[in-house]
C-alpha positions in Angstrom: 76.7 56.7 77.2 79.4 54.5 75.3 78.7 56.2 72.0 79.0 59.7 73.5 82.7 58.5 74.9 83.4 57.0 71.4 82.4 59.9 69.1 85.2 62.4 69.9 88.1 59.8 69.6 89.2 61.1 66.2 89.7 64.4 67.7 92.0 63.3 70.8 95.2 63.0 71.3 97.0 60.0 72.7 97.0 61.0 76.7 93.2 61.9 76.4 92.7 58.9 74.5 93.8 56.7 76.7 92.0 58.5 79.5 88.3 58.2 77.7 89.2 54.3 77.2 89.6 53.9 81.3 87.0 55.8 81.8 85.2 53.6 79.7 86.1 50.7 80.9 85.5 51.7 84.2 82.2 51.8 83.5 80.7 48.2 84.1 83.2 47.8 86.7 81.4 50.8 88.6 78.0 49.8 87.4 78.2 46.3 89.0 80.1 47.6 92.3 77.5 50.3 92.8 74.5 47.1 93.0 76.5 45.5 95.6 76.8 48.1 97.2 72.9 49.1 97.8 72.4 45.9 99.7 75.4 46.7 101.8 73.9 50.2 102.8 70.8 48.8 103.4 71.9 46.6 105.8 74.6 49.2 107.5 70.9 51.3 108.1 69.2 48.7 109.8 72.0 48.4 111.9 72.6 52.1 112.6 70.5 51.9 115.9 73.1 50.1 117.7 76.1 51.5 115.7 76.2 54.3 113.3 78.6 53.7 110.2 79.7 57.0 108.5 82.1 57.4 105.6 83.9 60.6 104.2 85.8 60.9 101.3 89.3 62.8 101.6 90.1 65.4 99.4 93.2 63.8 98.6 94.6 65.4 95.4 94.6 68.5 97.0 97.1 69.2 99.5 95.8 72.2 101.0 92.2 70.3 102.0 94.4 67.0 102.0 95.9 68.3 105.2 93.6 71.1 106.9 90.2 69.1 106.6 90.8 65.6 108.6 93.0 68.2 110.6 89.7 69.9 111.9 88.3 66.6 111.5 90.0 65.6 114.4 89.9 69.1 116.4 86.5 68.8 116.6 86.0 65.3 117.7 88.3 66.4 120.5 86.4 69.7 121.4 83.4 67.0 120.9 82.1 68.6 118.3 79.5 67.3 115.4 80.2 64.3 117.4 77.2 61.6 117.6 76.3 60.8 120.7 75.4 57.2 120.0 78.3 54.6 119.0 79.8 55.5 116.2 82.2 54.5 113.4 83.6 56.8 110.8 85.7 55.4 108.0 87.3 57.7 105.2 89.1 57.1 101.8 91.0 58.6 99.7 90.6 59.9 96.1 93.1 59.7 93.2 95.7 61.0 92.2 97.4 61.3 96.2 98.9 64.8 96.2 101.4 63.7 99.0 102.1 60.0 100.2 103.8 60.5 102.7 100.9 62.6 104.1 98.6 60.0 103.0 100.8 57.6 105.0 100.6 59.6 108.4 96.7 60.3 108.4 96.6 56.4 107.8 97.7 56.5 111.7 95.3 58.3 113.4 92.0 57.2 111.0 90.3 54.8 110.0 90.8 54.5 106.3 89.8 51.6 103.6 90.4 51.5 99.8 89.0 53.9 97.5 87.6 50.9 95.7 85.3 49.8 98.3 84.3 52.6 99.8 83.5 54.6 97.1 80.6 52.4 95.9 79.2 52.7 99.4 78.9 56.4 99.4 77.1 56.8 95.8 74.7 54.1 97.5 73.9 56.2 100.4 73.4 59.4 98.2 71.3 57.4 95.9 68.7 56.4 98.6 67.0 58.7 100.7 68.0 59.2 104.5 71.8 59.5 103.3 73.2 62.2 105.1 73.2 60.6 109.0 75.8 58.1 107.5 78.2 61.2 106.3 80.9 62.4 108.5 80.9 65.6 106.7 78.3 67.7 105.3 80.7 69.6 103.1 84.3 67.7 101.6 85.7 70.9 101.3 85.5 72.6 104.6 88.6 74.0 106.1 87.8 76.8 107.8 88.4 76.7 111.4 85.5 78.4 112.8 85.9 77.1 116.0 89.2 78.7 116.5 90.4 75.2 117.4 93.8 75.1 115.5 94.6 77.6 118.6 93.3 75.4 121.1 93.9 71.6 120.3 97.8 70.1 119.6 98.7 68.6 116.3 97.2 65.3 115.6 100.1 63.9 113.5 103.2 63.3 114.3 106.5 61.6 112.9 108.1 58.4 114.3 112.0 58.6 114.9 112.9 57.1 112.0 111.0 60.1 109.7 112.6 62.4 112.2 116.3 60.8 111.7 115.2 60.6 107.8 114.8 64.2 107.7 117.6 65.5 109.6 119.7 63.7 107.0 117.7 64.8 104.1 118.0 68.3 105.6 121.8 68.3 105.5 122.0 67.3 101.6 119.5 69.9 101.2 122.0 72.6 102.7 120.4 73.6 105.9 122.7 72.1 108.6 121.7 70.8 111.6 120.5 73.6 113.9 120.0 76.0 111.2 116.5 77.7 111.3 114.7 77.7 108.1 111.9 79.7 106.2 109.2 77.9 103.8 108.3 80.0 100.8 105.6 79.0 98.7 104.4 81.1 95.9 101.2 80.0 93.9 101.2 79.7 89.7 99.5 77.8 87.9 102.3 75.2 86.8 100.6 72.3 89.3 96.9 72.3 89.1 97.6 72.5 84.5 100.1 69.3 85.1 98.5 67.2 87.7 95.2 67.6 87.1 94.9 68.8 83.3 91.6 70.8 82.5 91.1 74.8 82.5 92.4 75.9 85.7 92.3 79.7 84.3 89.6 81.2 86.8 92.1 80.5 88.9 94.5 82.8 87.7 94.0 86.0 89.9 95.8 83.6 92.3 98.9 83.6 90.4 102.1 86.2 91.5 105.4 86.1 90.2 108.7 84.8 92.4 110.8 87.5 91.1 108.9 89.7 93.8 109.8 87.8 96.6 114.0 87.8 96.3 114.2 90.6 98.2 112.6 89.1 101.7 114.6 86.2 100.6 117.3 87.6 100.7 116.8 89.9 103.7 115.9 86.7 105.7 119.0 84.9 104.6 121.2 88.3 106.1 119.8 87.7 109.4 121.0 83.8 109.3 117.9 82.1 108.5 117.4 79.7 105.2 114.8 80.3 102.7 113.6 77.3 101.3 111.8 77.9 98.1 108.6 75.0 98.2 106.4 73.8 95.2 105.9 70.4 93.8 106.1 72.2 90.3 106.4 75.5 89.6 106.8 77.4 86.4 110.0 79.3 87.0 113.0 79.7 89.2 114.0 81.8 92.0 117.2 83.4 90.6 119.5 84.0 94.0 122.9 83.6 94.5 122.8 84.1 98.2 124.3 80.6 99.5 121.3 80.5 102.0 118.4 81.1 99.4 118.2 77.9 98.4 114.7 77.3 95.0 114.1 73.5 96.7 111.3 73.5 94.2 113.5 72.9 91.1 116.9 71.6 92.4 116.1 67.8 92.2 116.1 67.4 95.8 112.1 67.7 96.0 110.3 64.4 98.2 106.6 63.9 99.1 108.3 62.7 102.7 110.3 66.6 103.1 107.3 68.7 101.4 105.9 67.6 104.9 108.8 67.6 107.0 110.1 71.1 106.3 106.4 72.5 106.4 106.3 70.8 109.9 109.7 72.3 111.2 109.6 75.8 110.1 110.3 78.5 111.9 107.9 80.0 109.7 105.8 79.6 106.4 105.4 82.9 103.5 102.7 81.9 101.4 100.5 83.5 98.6 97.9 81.1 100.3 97.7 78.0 98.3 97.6 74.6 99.6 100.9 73.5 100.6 100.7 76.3 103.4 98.3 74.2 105.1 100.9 72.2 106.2 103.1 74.6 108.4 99.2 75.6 109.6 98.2 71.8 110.8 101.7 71.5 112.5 101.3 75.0 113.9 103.7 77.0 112.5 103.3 80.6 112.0 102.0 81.8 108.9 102.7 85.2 106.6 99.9 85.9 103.8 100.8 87.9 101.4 99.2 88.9 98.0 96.1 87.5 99.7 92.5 87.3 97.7 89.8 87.4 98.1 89.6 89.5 101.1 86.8 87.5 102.7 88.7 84.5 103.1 91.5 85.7 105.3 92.5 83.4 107.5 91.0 85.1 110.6 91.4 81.9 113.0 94.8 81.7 114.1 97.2 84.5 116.4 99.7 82.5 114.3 98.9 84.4 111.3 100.0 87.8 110.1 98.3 89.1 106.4 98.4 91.8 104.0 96.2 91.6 101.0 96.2 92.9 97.5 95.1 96.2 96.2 92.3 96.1 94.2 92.3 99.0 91.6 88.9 99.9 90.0 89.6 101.1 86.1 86.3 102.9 86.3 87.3 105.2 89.0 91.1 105.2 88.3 92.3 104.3 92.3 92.3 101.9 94.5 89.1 100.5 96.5 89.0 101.1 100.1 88.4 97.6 102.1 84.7 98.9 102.1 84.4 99.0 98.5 85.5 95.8 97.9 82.8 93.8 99.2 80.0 96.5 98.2 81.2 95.9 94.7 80.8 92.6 95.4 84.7 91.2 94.8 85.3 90.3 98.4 84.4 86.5 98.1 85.4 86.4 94.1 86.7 83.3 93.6 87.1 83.5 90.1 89.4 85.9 87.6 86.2 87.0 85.5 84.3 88.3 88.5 87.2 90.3 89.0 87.4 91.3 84.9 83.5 91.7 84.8 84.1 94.1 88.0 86.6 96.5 86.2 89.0 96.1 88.7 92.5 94.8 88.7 94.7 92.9 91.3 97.8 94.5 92.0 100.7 92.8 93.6 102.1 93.7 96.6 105.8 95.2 96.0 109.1 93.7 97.2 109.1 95.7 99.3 105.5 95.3 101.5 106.5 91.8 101.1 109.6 92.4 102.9 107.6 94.6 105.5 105.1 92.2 106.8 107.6 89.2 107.0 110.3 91.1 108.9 107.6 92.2 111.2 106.3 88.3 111.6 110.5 87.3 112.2 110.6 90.3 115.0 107.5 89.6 116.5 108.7 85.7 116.6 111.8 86.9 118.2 110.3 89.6 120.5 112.0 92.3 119.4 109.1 94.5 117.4 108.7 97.7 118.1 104.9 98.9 117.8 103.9 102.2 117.0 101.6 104.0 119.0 98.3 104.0 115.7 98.9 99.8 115.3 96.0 99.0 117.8 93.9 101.5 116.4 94.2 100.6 112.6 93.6 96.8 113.4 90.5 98.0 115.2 89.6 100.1 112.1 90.2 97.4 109.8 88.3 94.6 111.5 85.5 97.5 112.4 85.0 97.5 108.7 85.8 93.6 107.7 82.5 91.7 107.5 83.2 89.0 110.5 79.8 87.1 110.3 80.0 86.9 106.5 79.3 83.7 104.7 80.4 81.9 101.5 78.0 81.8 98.5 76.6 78.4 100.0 75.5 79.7 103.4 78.7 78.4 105.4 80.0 80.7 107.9 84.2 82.0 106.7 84.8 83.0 110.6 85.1 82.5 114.2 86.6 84.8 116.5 89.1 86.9 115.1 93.1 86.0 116.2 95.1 86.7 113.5 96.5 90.9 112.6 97.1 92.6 109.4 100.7 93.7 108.4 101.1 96.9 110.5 103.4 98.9 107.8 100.8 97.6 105.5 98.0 99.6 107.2 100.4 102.5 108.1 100.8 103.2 104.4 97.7 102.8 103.0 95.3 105.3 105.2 92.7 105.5 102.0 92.3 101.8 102.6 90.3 102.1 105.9 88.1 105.3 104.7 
C-alpha cells in the first residue's frame, strides 16, 4: 500500500504532494485506532439490550446534505419515525473539510456530536463485523428527501440565540440591506466550489451549471418592486454585473461569512435557486423556494407547498424538438444524474430564458403577497402535469424520491409550453 502512494510522487505537484504524504501518514494512525476500536464495538453490542448506541456520520462538506439531512433527522424523531423503541442513544460526527461553521456550530445544539477522530474508527468497526447496521442511525448518509412531507408539518429545529440575531442585523446593514428591508437569496450553481474545495473531476456534474447573466433581469425586476437581491455563493466563477443600487453580487464583494451564508438563507423572504446546496438552507428554515433550470426532472422537489419549479427543456438532436415530460423519462434522462447520460441520450439542456426566469419568480413574489391572478387552465395543467410525472418513482438504489405531492409548477411555464404535456 505504501509503495503504491510512493510511486507517482515524481509526477505530483506540490499541493498533491503534500496531500499523498498525510494520507500516508495517516495510515498507522488509522490502522492502530481502527484495533481499538473493535473491542469498543464489541462491548457497545453486548450492551445494546439495555441501551442501543448508534452513530451517523454527517455529510459535512456538503452544505446542501450538511443542512437538510439531520434536518429530517430530527423531523422524524419528532413524527416518531425510524425511532427504536428501546433506549436509545445516537451520536453523529462530522467529516472534513466543514462547508459551514457556523452551521456546524448550531447543529452542535440540538445533537449529540463527538470528534471525527473517535468516532470515525467506531463506525469502520461496526461495518467491519457482521450485525452492523442496528447500531446506524441512518441506512443511507445521503438521504434528503422528505418523503414524509414533514418539512410541512414540523417547525425548524435550529434556531439563533440573540446575540447571532443582533450579529446579523448589524452585518445586514454593512451589507446594504437596512433594517426592515425585505431581501431575496439568489443562488446560481457553477462549478467554481466543488473544483476549489474539493479538487477532483467534478465534470459529470456539469449539466448543473447555468450562467448568471440570465438571471439580471428578475434581479432587477425584484429590486423595482423594493425588494434586495442578494447574490449567494461561497465561490463562484463570475460576477453578477448590475448597477441597480439594490442588486447587490454578496458572493464576490468581500462581505461573504460562514455565520450570514446561514443568516440570510434563514431570513429571506424568499430563496431562487438552480437547486444546489446552499438552497437547503432557506428550505430547513422554511422559506419559500423558486427552482428554476431544474434537472433532472425526477428529483423535483415535490414535498413542500413552499415550493414553486420550472424545469429545463430537454431537446432531442435526433428528432430536432423538444421532449414532452413523457419522453423524458421513457428515454430514460429523468433521473440522469450525470452530463454523459444526457450526451449518450442525444439530447441537450436548454436554459430557461430571462424571461421564464422572471415569470415563475414574479408569480412566487405575488402569490407570497396575495395578489396572483390565476387563470382559469392553471388547475387543469398542474393536474396534467403531475397525471403524467412518475410520483412513486424511485432512485437507481431502490429509495423512494416522493411523498405526497405539495409543491406547483410555474403556471406561465406550463401556459407556454402545451407540447410539454402531450
Amino acid at each position: 500500500m505504501l509503495r503504491k502512494q510512493i510511486e507517482p510522487f515524481k509526477q505530483l505537484d506540490r499541493k498533491i504532494l503534500l496531500r499523498k504524504l498525510k494520507r500516508i501518514w495517516r495510515i498507522p494512525h488509522e490502522f492502530l485506532l481502527l484495533i481499538v476500536a473493535v473491542p469498543v464495538v464489541v462491548m457497545i453490542r453486548l450492551i445494546s439490550p439495555w441501551v442501543l448506541i448508534r452513530w451517523d456520520n454527517m455529510t459535512s462538506p456538503r452544505i446542501g446534505h450538511f443542512a437538510a439531512n439531520p434536518e429530517l433527522y430530527l423531523c422524524e424523531r419528532e413524527a416518531g419515525i425510524a425511532v427504536p423503541k428501546q433506549r436509545h442513544i445516537d451520536i453523529f460526527f462530522m467529516e472534513k473539510p466543514i462547508s459551514n461553521h457556523q452551521l456546524a456550530k448550531m447543529w452542535r445544539r440540538v445533537l449529540r456530536v463527538w470528534p471525527h477522530w473517535l468516532m470515525s474508527p467506531v463506525r469502520r468497526a461496526n461495518l467491519l463485523l457482521p450485525g452492523g447496521k442496528r447500531h446506524q442511525i441512518c441506512d443511507d448518509a445521503h438521504s434528503d428527501r422528505d418523503i414524509h412531507n414533514l418539512l410541512d408539518r414540523c417547525s425548524p429545529h435550529l434556531e439563533f440565540t440573540a446575540d447571532e440575531e443582533f450579529k446579523g442585523l448589524t452585518e445586514l446593514r454593512k451589507i446594504g440591506v437596512p433594517q426592515g428591508a425585505q431581501f431575496v437569496c439568489l443562488i446560481v450553481r457553477d462549478s467554481a466550489y466543488l473544483n476549489s474545495h474539493q479538487p477532483k473531476d467534478w465534470s459529470y456534474h456539469n449539466y448543473r451549471d447555468t450562467d448568471i447573466k440570465n438571471y439580471v433581469l428578475v434581479a432587477e425586476e425584484l429590486a423595482d418592486r423594493g425588494y434586495y437581491v442578494l447574490r449567494m455563493g461561497a465561490k463562484v466563477n463570475d460576477c453578477l454585473e448590475s448597477n441597480h443600487p439594490r442588486v447587490i453580487d454578496y458572493a464576490t464583494n468581500g462581505m461573504r461569512s460562514d455565520f450570514m451564508d446561514i443568516y440570510l438563507g434563514a431570513k429571506c423572504a424568499f430563496c431562487i435557486s438552480t437547486s444546489t446546496g446552499f438552497d437547503a438552507i432557506p428550505l430547513i428554515f422554511r422559506r419559500p423556494i423558486v427552482f428554476v433550470n431544474l434537472v433532472p426532472v425526477g428529483y423535483l422537489w415535490t414535498f413542500s407547498s413552499r415550493v414553486l419549479a420550472i424545469t429545463r427543456r430537454h431537446f432531442s438532436t435526433a428528432k430536432q424538438r423538444d421532449l414532452s415530460l413523457e419522453e423524458i423519462f421513457t428515454c430514460g434522462v429523468g433521473l440522469s444524474l450525470k452530463s454523459s447520460e444526457y450526451e449518450t441520450s442525444d439530447i441537450k439542456l436548454i436554459e430557461n430564458s430571462p424571461e421564464e426566469i422572471c415569470s415563475v419568480v414574479i408569480e412566487m413574489e405575488e402569490r407570497l403577497m396575495g395578489t396572483w391572478q390565476a387563470d382559469s387552465v392553471d388547475d387543469d395543467l398542474q393536474r396534467r402535469f403531475w397525471s403524467i410525472f412518475p410520483i412513486q418513482k424511485s432512485d437507481i438504489n431502490g429509495r423512494p424520491l416522493h411523498g405526497k405531492i405539495s409543491c406547483r409548477i410555474g403556471a406561465d411555464f406550463l401556459r407556454t409550453n402545451v407540447s410539454f404535456l402531450k
